[in-house]
C-alpha positions in Angstrom: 0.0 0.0 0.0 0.8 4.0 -0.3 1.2 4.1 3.5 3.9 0.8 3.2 6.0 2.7 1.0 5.8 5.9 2.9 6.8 3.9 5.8 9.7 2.2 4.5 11.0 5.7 2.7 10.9 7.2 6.2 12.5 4.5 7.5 14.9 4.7 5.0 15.5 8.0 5.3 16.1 8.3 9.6 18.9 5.1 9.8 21.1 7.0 6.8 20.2 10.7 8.2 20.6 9.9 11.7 22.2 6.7 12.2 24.3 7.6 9.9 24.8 3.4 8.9 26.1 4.3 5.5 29.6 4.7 6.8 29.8 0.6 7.5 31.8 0.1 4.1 30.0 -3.3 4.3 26.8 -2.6 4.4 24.7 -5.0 2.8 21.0 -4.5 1.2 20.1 -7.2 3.5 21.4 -5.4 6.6 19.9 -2.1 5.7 16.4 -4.0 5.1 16.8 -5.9 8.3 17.1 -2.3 10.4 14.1 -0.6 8.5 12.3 -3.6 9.3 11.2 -4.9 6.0 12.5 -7.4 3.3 15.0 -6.6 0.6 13.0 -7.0 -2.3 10.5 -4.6 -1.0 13.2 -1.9 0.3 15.1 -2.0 -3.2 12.1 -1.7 -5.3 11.1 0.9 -2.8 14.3 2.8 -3.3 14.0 2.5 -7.1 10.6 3.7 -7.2 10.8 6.2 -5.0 14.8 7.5 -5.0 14.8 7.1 -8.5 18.1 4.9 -8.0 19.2 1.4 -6.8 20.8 0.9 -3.5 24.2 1.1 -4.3 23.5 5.0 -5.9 21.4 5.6 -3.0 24.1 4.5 -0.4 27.2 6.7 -2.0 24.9 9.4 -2.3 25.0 9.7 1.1 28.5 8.4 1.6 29.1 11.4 -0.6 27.2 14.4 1.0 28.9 13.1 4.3 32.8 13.4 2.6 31.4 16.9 1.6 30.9 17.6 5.1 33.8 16.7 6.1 36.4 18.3 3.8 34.2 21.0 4.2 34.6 21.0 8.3 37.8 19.2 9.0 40.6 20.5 6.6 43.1 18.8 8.3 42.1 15.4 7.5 43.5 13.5 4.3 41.4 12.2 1.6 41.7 9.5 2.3 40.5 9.6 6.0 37.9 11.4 4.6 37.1 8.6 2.4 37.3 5.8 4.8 35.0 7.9 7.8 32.3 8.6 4.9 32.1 4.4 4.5 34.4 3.7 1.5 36.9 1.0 1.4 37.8 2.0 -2.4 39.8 4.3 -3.4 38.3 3.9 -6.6 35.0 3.6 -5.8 35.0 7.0 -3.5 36.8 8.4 -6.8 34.4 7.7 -9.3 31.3 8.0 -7.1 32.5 11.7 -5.8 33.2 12.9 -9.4 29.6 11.3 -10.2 27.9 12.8 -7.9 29.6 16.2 -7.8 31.3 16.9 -11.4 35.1 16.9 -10.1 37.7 15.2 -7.9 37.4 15.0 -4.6 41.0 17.1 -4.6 39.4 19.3 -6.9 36.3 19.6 -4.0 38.9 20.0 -1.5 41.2 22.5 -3.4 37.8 24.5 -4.1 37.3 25.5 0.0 39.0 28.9 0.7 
């Protein structure tokens, strides 16, 4: 039903904005279904239909915004600090999913901050 999905998109929503359990690197769709209390199949076609992603995106969007943050607060710490607080293990991965999700390097992001 409507209210299901609302449900699970809320849920979704409160354990990445305040639980913050997208910096686990191995966070697994089954664990993430198992804390909003629901089934995988039903969380990822959730997330598709309503984040207009799959999980994966939907995780290091988040994993993103959160190594935003903290180049933005914390200019002391290295990238790749950065990269392993926001939940990457991959240098590669933070790499290509920064510069997707932003339109530059993470150095670039950095080297941007006055």
């Amino acid at each position: 039903s409507i209210e299901d999905i609302f449900l699970i998109v809320g849920l979704c929503s409160f354990v990445l904005e305040n639980e913050k359990i997208f910096t686990n690197p191995n966070l697994s769709i089954l664990e993430f279904s198992e804390k909003v209390g629901s089934n995988e199949k039903y969380v990822s076609n959730t997330i598709s239909n309503y984040f207009k992603m799959n999980y994966s995106n939907l995780i290091n969007s988040y994993r993103i915004n959160e190594a935003k943050r903290l180049i933005y607060e914390n200019q002391s710490l290295s990238l790749n600090e950065i990269m392993k607080a926001s939940g990457f293990n991959s240098r590669t991965t933070f790499y290509t999913a920064f510069n997707k999700h932003t339109g530059m390097s993470p150095t670039q992001f950095k080297d941007m901050k006055p």
